[in-house]
C-alpha positions in Angstrom: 111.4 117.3 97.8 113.1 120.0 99.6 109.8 122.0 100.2 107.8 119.3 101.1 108.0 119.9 104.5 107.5 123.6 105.4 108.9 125.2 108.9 111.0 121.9 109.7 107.6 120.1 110.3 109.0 116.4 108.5 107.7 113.3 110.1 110.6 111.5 111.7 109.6 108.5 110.1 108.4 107.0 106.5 106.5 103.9 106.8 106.8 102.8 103.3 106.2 99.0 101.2 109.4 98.0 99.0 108.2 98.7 95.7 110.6 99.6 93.1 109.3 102.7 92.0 111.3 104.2 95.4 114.9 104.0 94.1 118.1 105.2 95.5 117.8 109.3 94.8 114.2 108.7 96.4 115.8 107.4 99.8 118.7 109.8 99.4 115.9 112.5 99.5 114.6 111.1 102.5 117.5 110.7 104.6 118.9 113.9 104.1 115.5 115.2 105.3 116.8 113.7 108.5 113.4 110.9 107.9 114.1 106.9 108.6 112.4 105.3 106.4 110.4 102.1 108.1 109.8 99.3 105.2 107.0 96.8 105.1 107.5 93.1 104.8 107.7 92.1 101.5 103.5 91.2 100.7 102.3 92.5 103.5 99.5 95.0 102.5 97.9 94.9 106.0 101.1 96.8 108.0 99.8 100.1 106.1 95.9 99.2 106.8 95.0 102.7 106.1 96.7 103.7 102.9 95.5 100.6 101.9 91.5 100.9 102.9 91.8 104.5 100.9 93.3 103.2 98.0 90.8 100.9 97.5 87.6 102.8 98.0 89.3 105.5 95.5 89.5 101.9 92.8 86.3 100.7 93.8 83.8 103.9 94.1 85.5 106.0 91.5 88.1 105.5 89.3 86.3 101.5 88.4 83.4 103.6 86.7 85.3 106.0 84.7 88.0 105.8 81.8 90.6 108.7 83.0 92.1 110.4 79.7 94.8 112.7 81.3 96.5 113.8 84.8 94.3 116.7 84.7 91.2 114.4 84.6 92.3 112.1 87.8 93.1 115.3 89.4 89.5 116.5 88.8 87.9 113.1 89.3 89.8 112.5 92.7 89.1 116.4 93.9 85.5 115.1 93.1 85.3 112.1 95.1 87.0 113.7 98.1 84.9 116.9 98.1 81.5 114.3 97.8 83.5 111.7 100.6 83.9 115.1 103.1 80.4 116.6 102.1 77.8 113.9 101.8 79.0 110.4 103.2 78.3 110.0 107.4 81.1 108.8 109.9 79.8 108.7 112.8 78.3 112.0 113.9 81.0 114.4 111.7 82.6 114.3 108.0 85.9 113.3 108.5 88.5 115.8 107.3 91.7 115.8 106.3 
């Protein structure tokens, strides 16, 4: 967690949802990063509108068509789907990049 953020470039804040997965080393890490972490009301996909809108078209135009068999799989699948995303899909007048 500690090289995360190279040359003291950490976002001052961490908009996150309240799953459980995020226990209490996860926001020890975080505040002693000097982050403050922002939760989301409790259902309330719409407050993160773009995490969410990615996260879907990931489900719905990629990983809904295959069955992944490993972590090295998804890796390749997603580097797939955001190489094709970058290089062949319009928005606007320019490829969107990261």
């Amino acid at each position: 967690m500690i090289n995360a953020f190279p040359w003291d470039t950490a976002p001052r804040y961490l908009i996150r949802d309240r799953d459980q997965i995020y226990g209490g080393y996860f926001s020890q890490c975080v505040t002693g990063l000097g982050i403050e972490q922002v939760l989301t009301a409790p259902r309330s996909p719409w407050q993160s509108p773009y995490v969410e809108r990615v996260i879907g078209s990931i489900r719905r135009e990629c990983l809904d068509h295959v069955i992944v068999l490993n972590e090295q799989h998804l890796r390749r699948l997603l580097r797939e789907y955001v190489d094709y995303n970058h290089a062949c899909r319009t928005f606007g007048d320019r490829p969107i990049r990261p």
